[in-house]
N, C-alpha and C positions, 0 to 999 in steps of 0.2 A: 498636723502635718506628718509627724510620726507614723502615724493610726495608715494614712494614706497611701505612705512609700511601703506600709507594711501590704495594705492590698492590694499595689501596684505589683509588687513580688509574687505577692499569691497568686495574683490572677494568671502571670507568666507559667504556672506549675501547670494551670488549667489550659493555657493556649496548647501547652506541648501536648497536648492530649487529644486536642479538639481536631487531630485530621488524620484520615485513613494513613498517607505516606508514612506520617512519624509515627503511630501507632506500628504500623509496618517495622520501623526502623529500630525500633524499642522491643518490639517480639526479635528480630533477629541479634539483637546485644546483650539480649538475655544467658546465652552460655559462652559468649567470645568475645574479646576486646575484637573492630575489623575497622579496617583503614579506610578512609573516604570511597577510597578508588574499587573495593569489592563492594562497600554497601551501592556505590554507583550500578553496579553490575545485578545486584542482588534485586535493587528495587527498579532499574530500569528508568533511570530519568538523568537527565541531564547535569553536569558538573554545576552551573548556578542556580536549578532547582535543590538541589542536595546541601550546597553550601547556606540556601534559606530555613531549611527544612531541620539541619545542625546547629545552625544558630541560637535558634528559639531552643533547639533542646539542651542545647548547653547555657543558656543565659536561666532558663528554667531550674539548674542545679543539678537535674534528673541525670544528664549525658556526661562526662568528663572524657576532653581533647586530652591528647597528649602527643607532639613534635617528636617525630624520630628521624634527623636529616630531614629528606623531601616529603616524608612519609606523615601524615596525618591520622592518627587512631581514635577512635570514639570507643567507651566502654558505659556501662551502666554504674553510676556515682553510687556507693552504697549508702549515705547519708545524705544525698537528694532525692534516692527514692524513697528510704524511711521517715524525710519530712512529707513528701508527697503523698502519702501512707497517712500519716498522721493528723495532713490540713484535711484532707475528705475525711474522717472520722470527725475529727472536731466541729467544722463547717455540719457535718448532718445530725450530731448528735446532739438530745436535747438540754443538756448541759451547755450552760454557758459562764462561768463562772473561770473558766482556766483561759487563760493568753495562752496562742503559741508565737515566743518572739523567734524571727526568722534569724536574729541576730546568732541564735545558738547553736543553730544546725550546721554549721557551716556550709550555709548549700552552694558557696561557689568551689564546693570540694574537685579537686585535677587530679588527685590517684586513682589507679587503676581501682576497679574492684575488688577484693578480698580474691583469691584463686578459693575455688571448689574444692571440697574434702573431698578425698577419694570415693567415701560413700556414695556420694553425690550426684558423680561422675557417671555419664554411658558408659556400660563397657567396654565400648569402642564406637568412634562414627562412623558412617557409612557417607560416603562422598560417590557423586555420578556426573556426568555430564549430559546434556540435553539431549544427548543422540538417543539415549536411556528411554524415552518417550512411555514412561509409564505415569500412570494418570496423578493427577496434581492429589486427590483424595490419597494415594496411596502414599506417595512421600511423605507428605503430612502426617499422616498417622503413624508411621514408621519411623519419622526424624529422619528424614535423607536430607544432605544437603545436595542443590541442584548446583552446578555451575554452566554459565551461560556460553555457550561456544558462539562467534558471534557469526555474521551472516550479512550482506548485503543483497538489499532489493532496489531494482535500479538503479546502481552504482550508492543508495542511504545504507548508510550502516544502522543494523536494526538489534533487537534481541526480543525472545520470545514471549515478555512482556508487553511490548512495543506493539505489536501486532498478532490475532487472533489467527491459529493455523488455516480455518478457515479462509479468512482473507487473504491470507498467504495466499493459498491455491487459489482463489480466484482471481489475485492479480496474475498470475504465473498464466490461465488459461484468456486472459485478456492483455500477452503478452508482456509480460513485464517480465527481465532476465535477473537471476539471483547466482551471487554465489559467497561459499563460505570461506573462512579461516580459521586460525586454532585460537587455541589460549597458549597466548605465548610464558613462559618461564618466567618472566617477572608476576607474574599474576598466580603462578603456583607457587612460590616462592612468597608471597605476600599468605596466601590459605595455611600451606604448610607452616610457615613460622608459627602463625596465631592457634595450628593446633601443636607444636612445641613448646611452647610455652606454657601451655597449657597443661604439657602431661599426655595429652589424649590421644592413643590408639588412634589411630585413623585406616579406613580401608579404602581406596581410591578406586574407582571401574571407569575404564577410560576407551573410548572410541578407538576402532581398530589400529594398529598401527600398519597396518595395510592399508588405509585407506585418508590415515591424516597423521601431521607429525606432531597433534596433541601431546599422545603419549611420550614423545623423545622430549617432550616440554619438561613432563612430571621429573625424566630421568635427571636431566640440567639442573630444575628447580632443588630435588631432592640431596643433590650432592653439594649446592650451596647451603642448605640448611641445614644439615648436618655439621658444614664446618663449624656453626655455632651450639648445634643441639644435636652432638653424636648418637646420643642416646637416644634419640627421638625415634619413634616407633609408629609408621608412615609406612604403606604399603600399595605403592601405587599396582592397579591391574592392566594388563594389555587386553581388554575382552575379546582382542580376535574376532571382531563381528560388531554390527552397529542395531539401531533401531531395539525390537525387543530382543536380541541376543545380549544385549547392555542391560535390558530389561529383565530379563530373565535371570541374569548373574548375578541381579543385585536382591532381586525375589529368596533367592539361595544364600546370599549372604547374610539377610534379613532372618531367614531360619538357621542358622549355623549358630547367632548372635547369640538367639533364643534361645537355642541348647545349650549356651554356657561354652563354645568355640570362645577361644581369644581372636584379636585382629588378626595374630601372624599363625596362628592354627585353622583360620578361615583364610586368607587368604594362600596359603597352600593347599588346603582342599579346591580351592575354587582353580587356582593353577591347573592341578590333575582333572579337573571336571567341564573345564572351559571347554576341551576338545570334541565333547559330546554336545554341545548345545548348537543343533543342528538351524538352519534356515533357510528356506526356498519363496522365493516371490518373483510376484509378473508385474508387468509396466503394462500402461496402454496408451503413452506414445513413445515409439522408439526415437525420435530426435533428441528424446533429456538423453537416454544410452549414447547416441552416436556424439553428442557436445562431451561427455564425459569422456569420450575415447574406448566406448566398451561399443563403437557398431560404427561402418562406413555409411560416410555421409547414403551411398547406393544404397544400400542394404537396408539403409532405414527407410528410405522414401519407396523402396521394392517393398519392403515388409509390411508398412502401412498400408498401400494401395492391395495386399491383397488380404490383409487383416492378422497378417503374422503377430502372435504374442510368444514372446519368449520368457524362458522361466529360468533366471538364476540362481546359480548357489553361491555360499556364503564359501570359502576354499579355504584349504586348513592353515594357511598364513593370513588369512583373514581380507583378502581381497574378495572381489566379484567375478563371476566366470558366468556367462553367457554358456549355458550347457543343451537345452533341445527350446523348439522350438514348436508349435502348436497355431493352428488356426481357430481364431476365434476365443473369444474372451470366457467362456462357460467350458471350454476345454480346456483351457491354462490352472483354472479354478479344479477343476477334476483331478489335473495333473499334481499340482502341489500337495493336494489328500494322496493321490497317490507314493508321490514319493515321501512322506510321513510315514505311510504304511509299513511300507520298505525299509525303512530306518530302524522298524521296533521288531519287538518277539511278539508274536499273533496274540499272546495271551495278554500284553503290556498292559497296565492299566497305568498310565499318566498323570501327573497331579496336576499340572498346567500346560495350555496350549494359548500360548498369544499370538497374536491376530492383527498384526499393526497395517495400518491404511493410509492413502492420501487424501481424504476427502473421498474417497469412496464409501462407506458407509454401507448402504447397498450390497454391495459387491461381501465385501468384508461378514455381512450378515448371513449370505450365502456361502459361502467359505464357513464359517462356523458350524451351520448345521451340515453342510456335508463331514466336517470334521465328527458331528456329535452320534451319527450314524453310520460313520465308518469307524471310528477308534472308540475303547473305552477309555473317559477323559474325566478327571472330577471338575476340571474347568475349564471355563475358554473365555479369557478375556481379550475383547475389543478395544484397540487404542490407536487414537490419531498420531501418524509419523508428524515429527518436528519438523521446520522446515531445514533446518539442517541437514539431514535426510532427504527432504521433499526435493530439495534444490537440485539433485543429480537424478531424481527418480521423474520427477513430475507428477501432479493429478494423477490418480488412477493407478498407482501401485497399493497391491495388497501381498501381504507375507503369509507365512505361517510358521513359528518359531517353536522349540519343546525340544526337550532333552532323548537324544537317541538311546539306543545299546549299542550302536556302533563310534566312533572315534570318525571324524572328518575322511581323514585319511583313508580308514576301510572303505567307507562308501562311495568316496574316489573311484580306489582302483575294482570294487565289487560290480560298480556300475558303469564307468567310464574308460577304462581301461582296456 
C-alpha cells in the first residue's frame, strides 16, 4: 500500500509535465514568481483552464502558491523541482538498488524560490507590449517579455494568443468590427512589483502615448510600487510611435544591453534617440481612418471611389497626421521609399529597415525591394502588424520604419511647413 501512494505521488510529477500549457507555465516561472492573473494573460486561456492547469502543478510539488490578500502567486518549488530531477534519473537509470522516499523531499514545499544571485541575474529586462510587433523568433531569443494589450473582436475580448493575425484580417475583411483597450495600472502594478522584488532592472517600451493611455498606466502603476520598493529601478518608455517604431526601440535597446549600457543608461539613450526613429505608411481602405477620426466619413468614400491612398506620418508627439495623398496603391509604395530617402544623408548606410503589414505580404515584399534599391540597408525585416494596430488601420496597411538623421520635428517643419 506504501509502495503504491508512493507511485501515485510520482506519477502526479509526470502528469505536470505531460501538456504543452504547463510546460508553457513552468518555462515562464522559471525567472519570476507571477500571479494567476499575468500567467492568465501570458498563456492566453481562461481563469478555469489556468486554475486546472495550477492545480496539478502544485499537487505535483513542482509549483508553490502563495496568498497575498486577493492576489495569488505561483513560483517554481526549489525542492519539488530537485525531486522531480531526481525521480527521472532514478526511474531511467540502470541501478535499482536506491529508494527514493517522497516522504523526504518535502515536496508539498509553499516558499518562494530561493531569489537569484546577482551573477545569475540579466543585466536588465527588456519589457514591450504587443504593438511592438516583432517576430515571435526574435523575442525569444532576446528574452523579451511580451505584454498583451488586449482587444475585442466582435464585441469577444480576445488576445493575441487567441487568434492568429491572420484570421484577424480576415474576419475584419468579412466584416467583423474590432476595437482596443489598454493595460490598465493594476496589471502593471502586479509585472512591476514581481520585477522589485526581484532586484531586476527592468526597461519598459510602451505604445505611443499619443495614441493610448497604456503609458499613463505604467506612470500610476510605477508610483504605487515604489511606495513599497523605492529603490526599484523600473524604467518605463513613452515610444512615441507604435508598430515597428516600438519595434525598432526595442531592437536598440537589445544592442545597448549587449554593450554593457545599464537599464537607466539605456533608457536615457533611447529617450534622446526615440525622436529620430522615423515612420511613414499607407492604408487601402480609408473607412478604418475615417472610424478612427483621422478622415470624414466624405472623404473616405470620395477617396475610395477614385483610388486615393494616403500616406501617414508618425508626428513628433507621437500621434498620426494624414500628410499627402497619392492615387493608387504602387504610388503610395514609391512615396514612402521616397520620403525614407529624404529622411537620411545620400551616403547613409542603415542597419535596419522594418516593414510592418496587415496581411499584405505581397505588397510589403515590394516595398522591401524598392527599399533595397533605393537605400543602402544591411537589413530589411518583414513583419505582421498586431491586431492592435490592425484594428484602427485595417487589411492592407504597409509601413516603412528606420532611424533618420533628422529629429521628427525637422522634417515637419523641412517638409510641411
Amino acid at each position: 500500500m506504501v509502495a503504491l501512494n508512493i507511485h501515485q505521488e510520482n506519477a502526479k510529477v509526470f502528469m505536470a509535465f505531460c501538456d504543452v500549457t504547463r510546460l508553457k507555465i513552468l518555462e515562464l516561472l522559471r525567472d519570476f514568481e507571477r500571479s494567476a492573473t499575468v500567467l492568465q494573460q501570458q498563456i492566453g486561456t481562461g481563469q478555469s483552464t489556468l486554475s486546472h492547469h495550477m492545480k496539478i502543478l502544485v499537487e505535483s510539488g513542482i509549483v508553490a502558491a502563495r496568498k497575498s490578500g486577493k492576489w495569488t502567486y505561483y513560483s517554481i518549488c526549489e525542492t519539488g523541482g530537485r525531486y522531480a530531477s531526481e525521480l527521472l534519473n532514478l526511474l531511467t537509470s540502470k541501478s535499482k538498488t536506491t529508494e527514493l522516499n517522497i516522504s523526504d523531499t518535502n515536496i508539498s514545499c509553499t516558499t518562494i524560490k530561493e531569489k537569484r544571485s546577482p551573477s545569475t541575474m540579466k543585466q536588465f529586462s527588456i519589457v514591450a507590449d504587443t504593438s511592438c510587433d516583432l517576430p515571435p523568433e526574435y523575442l525569444k531569443e532576446h528574452d523579451i517579455e511580451l505584454l498583451q494589450i488586449p482587444f475585442t473582436l466582435d464585441d469577444a475580448e480576445k488576445n493575441g494568443q487567441e487568434i492568429s493575425d491572420k484570421a484577424f484580417y480576415n474576419a475584419l475583411r468579412n466584416g467583423s468590427s474590432a476595437k482596443t483597450s489598454l493595460i490598465n495600472p493594476d496589471m502593471f502594478v502586479e509585472y512591476f512589483t514581481q520585477y522589485a522584488k526581484q532586484e531586476q532592472d527592468t526597461l519598459c517600451i510602451i505604445l505611443s502615448s499619443g495614441l493610448s493611455a497604456t503609458y499613463q498606466s505604467t506612470q500610476i502603476a510605477l508610483a504605487q510600487v515604489k511606495e513599497s520598493y523605492p529603490d526599484c529601478k523600473i524604467y518605463p518608455i513613452d515610444s512615441i510611435g507604435a508598430t515597428a517604431i516600438n519595434g525598432l526601440l526595442v531592437m536598440l535597446a537589445v544592442k545597448k544591453r549587449e554593450e554593457g549600457l545599464s537599464a537607466e543608461e539605456t533608457a536615457a539613450w533611447l529617450e534622446e534617440k526615440k525622436d529620430s526613429i522615423l515612420g511613414f505608411f499607407t492604408v487601402d481602405d480609408l473607412m478604418y481612418l475615417h472610424r478612427g477620426g483621422r478622415l470624414s466619413k466624405l472623404s473616405a468614400i470620395g477617396g475610395s471611389l477614385l483610388s486615393i491612398k494616403p500616406v501617414l506620418n508618425i508626428q513628433p508627439d507621437g500621434t498620426l497626421a494624414l500628410k499627402d495623398k497619392v492615387r493608387g496603391r504602387a504610388a503610395a509604395l514609391r512615396l514612402l521609399v521616397s520620403q525614407l530617402k529624404r529622411s537620411i544623408a545620400p551616403d547613409a548606410v542603415l542597419d535596419t529597415v522594418l516593414i510592418p503589414h496587415t496581411d499584405c505580404e505581397k505588397d510589403a515584399l515590394k516595398l522591401a525591394e524598392l527599399v533595397k534599391v533605393e537605400i543602402n540597408v544591411r537589413q530589411v525585416l518583414i513583419t505582421m502588424m498586431s491586431p492592435v494596430i490592425g484594428a484602427h488601420v485595417g487589411p492592407g496597411a504597409v509601413a516603412v520604419v528606420f532611424e533618420g538623421d533628422m529629429i521628427r520635428e525637422a522634417y515637419e517643419e523641412k517638409f510641411y511647413k
